[in-house]
C-alpha positions as CSV (number, residue, x, y, z in Angstrom):
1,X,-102.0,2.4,7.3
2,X,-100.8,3.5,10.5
3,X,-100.5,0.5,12.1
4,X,-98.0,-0.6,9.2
5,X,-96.0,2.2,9.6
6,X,-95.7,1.9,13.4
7,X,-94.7,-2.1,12.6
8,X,-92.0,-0.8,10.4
9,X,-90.3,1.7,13.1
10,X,-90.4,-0.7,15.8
11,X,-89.1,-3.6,13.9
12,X,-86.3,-1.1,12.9
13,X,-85.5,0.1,16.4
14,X,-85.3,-3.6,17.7
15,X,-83.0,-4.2,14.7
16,X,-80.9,-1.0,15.6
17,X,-80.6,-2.2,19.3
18,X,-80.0,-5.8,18.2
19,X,-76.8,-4.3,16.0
20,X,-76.1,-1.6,19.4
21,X,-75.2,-4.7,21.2
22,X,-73.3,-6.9,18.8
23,X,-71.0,-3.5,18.7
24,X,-70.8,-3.3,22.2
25,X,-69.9,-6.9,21.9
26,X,-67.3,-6.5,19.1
27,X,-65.6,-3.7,21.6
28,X,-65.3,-6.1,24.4
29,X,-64.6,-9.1,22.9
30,X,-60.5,-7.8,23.0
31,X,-60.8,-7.3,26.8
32,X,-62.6,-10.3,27.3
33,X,-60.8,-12.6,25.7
34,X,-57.2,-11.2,27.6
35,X,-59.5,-11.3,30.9
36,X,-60.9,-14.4,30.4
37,X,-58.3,-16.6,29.6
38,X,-55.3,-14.7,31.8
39,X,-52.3,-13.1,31.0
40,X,-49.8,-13.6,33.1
41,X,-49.3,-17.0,34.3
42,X,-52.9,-18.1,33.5
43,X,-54.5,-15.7,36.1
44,X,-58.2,-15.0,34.7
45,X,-60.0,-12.2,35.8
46,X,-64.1,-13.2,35.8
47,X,-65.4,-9.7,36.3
48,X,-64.5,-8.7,32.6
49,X,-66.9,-11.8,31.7
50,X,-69.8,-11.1,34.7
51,X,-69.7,-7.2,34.6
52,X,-67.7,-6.4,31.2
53,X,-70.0,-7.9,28.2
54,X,-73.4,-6.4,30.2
55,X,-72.4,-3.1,30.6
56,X,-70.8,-2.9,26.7
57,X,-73.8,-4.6,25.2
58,X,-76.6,-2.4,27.1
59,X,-74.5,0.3,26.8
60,X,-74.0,-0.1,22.5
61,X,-78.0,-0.4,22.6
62,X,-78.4,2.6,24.4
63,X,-75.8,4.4,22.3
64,X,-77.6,2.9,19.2
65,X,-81.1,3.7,20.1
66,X,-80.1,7.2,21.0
67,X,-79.2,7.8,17.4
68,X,-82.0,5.8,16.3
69,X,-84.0,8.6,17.6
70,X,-82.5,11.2,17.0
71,X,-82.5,10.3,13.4
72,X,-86.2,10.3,13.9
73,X,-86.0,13.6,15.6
74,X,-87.5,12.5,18.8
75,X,-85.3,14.8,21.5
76,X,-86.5,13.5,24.6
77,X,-86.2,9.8,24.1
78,X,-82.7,10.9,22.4
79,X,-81.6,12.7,25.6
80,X,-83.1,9.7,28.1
81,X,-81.0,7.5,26.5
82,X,-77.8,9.6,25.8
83,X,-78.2,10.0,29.9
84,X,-78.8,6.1,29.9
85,X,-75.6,5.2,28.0
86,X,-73.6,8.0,30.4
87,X,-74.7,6.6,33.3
88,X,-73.8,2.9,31.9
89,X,-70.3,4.5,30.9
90,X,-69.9,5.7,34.5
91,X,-70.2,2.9,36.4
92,X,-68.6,0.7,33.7
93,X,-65.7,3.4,34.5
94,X,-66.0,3.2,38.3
95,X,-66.0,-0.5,38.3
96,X,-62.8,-0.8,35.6
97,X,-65.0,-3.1,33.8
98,X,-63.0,-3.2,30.6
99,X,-59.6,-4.0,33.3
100,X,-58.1,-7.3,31.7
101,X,-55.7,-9.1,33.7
102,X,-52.3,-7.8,35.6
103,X,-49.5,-7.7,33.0
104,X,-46.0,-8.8,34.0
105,X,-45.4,-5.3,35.0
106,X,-47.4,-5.1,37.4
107,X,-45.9,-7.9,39.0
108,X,-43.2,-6.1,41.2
109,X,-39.0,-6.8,41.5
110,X,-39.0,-10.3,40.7
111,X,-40.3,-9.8,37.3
């Protein structure tokens, strides 16, 4: 009887992170798709491709199995992965993962 009910839990925490990432996909797919195929005279900008969709899928997963457990009212887990998805939001942050291309404004005078 255990055993089923132990089944059940993981196969819904691997469902919740599977649907974690697919948000953190749906989020970057905006940036992406302005980074990946350029904005200003087809300039591309491959970091939002390489670091970008990593960090926002790992990062939905960690956001989504942190409520996962809390739900279940497992604290510590909860808190390891609430530190998890800040530390992913950090250095998404410090590296400007989410930064699309330069806009025309950016450009300078002869713009």
């Amino acid at each position: 009887m255990e055993t089923r009910r132990e089944a059940v839990t993981g196969t819904t925490g691997c469902l919740t992170a599977v649907l974690g990432t697919l948000a953190g996909i749906a989020v970057w797919f905006p940036y992406g798709r302005r980074g990946l195929f350029g904005s200003f005279e087809g300039e591309t900008n491959p970091a939002v491709f390489w670091l970008g969709l990593p960090v926002m899928a790992v990062g939905g997963a960690a956001a989504a199995l942190a409520v996962f457990a809390l739900v279940r009212g497992r604290w510590r887990p909860a808190l390891g992965l609430v530190a998890a998805a800040a530390g992913i939001a950090a250095f998404g942050y410090g590296f400007n993962v989410l930064a699309g291309t330069r806009a025309v404004a950016d450009c300078g005078s002869p713009c």
